[in-house]
N, C-alpha and C positions, 0 to 999 in steps of 0.2 A: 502706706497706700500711695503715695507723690512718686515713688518709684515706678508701680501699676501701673499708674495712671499715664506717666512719660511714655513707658512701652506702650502703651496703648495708642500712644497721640504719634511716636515713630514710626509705626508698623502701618498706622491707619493712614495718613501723610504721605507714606514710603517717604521719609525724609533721607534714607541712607542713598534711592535711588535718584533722586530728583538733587540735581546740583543748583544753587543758586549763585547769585553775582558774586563775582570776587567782594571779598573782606566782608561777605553778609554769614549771619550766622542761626541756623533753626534749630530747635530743640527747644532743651530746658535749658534760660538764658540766667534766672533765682532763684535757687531754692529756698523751702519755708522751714519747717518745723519737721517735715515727713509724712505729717500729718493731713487728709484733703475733706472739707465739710462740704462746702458748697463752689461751682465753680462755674466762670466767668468769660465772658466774650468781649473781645474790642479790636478795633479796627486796629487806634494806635497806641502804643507801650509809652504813655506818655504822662505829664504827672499829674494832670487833672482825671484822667482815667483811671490810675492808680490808686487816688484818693475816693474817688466814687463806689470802686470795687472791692475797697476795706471797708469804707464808711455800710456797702451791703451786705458787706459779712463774706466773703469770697476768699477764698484763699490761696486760688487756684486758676490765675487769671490767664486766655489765648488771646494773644495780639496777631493779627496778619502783620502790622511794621513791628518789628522787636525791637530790642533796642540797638542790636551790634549789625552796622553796615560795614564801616572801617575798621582795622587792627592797625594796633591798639587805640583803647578808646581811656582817654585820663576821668579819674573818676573825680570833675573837680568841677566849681559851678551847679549849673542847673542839672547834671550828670549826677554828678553826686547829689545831690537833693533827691531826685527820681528813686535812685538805685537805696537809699538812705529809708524813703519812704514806704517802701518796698518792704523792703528786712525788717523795717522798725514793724510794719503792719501784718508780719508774718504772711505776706503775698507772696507765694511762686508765681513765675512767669515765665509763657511759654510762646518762643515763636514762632511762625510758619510764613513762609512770604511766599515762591515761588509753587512747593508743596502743596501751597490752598490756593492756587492761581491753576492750575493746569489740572489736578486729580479729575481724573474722569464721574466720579461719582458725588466729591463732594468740595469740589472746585469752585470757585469764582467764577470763572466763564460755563460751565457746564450748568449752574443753579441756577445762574442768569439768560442761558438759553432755557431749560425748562419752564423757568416763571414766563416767557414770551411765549411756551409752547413751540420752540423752533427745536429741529432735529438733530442732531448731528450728524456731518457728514465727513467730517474729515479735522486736520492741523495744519499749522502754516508757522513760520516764527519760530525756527529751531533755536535751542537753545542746551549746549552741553547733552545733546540726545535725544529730547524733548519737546514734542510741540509745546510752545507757550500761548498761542492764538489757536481758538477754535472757530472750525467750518462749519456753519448749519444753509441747512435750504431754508428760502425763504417762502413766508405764509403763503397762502394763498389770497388773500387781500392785498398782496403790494407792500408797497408803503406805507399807504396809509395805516393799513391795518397794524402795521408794526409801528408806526407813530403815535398811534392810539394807544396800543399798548405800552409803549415807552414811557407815553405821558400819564399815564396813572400808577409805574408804577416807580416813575421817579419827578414827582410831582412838584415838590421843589429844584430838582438839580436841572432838569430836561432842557437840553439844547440841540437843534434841528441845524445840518449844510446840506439843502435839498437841493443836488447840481446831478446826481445820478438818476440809475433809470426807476420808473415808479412800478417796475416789477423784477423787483430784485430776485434775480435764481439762488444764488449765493450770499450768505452773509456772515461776515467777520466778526467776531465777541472776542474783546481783548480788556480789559477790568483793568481798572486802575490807568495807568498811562500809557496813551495806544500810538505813543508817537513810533516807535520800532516798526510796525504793523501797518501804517498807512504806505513807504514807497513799496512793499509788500502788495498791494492789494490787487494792481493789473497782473501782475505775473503769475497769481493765483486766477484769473477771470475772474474775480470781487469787483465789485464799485460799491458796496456798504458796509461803514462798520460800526460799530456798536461798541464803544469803550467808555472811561473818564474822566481825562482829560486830554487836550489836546494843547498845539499851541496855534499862534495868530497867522505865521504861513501856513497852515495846515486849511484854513477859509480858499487860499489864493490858488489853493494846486484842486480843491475839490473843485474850485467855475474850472481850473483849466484840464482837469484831466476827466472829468464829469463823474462824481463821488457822492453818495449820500455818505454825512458823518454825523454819530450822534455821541457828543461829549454829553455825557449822565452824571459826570461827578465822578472824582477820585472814591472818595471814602463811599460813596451812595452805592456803587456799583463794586465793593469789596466787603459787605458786611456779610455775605451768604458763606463765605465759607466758615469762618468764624464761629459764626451759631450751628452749622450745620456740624461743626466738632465738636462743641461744647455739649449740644443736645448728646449725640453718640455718647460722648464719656458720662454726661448726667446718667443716662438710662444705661450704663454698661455697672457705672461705680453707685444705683441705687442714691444720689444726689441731686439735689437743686442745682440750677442754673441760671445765669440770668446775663441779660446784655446789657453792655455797659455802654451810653451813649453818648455822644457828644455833637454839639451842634454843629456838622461840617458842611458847607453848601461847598464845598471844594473838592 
């Protein structure tokens, strides 16, 4: 079944199409036994994750960060402990970074602009073929209304740079780290974006270039694709699923 199941998460992903950063790596990153009971969503491949998602019976765990950024990676340290706890706990792991960052349907920015109820209208942020930054028009409340919305549904992370205009036409959704994305945004006609995180010149150019930005949290703002694969594979392979969490306000 852990074969099935890979094809299903390649094909669904399009991992063969979508290229990600040098020395990163998606797929199936450990295999288990072959075997798949129940199976698993996390943001990151990491070893408190790993322990949580054996400890709930998972065997079959989706990370958006996998584990292989670099080649080659020594399996020694805290490395090998992870990858150790893994095999020992008969965990496959499987990862997708760029693949659940861009897919139109069950993407990181695409589930993040549905939950706002904002539309798509386009890409921006090429990458090896790719938009990685999605376009939506903005509500028809402005700001606010998308501030409103921001802040409930990222309740702990929400972070507001109100320097742009408060009737945004266009708005930016880039998940996870939108630094790529922001000298991007006049050359598009954008002044809002909706990512993250960000960093501390990124305050200095939104007073000067007049920018709404709303860092929401790394991890806060990448947990939709995740679940949104895990559900698929649950209901495709007649299995449970469940999300693995961790306290990230980052």
């Amino acid at each position: 079944m852990l074969s099935d199941i890979v094809a299903f998460c390649d094909t669904r992903t399009r991992r063969a199409e979508i290229k990600d950063f040098s020395g990163s790596y998606n797929g199936l990153q450990v295999e288990n036994n072959g075997e798949v009971t129940k199976v698993g969503a996390a943001v990151d491949a990491g070893q408190i994750p790993f322990e949580q998602a054996i400890g709930a019976g998972v065997d079959f765990l989706i990370c958006h960060h996998g584990l292989f950024w670099t080649t080659p990676i020594p399996l020694i340290g805290s490395s090998h402990k992870k990858v150790k706890t893994a095999l020992d706990g008969n965990l496959a792991v499987y990862g997708a970074h760029l693949p659940l960052d861009c897919h139109p349907e069950i993407g990181n920015n695409a589930l993040l602009a549905k939950a706002l109820g904002l539309a798509k209208t386009g890409g921006f942020v090429p990458y090896e073929g790719n938009d990685v930054a999605t376009i939506t028009a903005g509500p028809e409340g402005g700001r606010h209304e998308l501030a409103t919305k921001l802040k409930a549904l990222f309740p702990d992370t929400y972070q507001a740079i109100e320097y742009g205009s408060e009737q945004p036409q266009r708005i930016a959704i880039l998940t996870g780290s939108g630094q790529s994305a922001v000298d991007q945004l006049q050359a598009n006609k954008i002044d809002t974006l909706i990512t993250g995180e960000l960093r501390q010149h990124h305050f200095n150019m939104a007073q000067e270039l007049g920018l709404n930005l709303y860092p929401c949290g790394h991890y806060a703002t990448e947990v939709f694709g995740v679940t949104a694969l895990a559900q698929e594979v649950a209901e495709q392979f007649g299995l449970e699923w469940t999300f693995i969490k961790t306290p990230c306000l980052l």
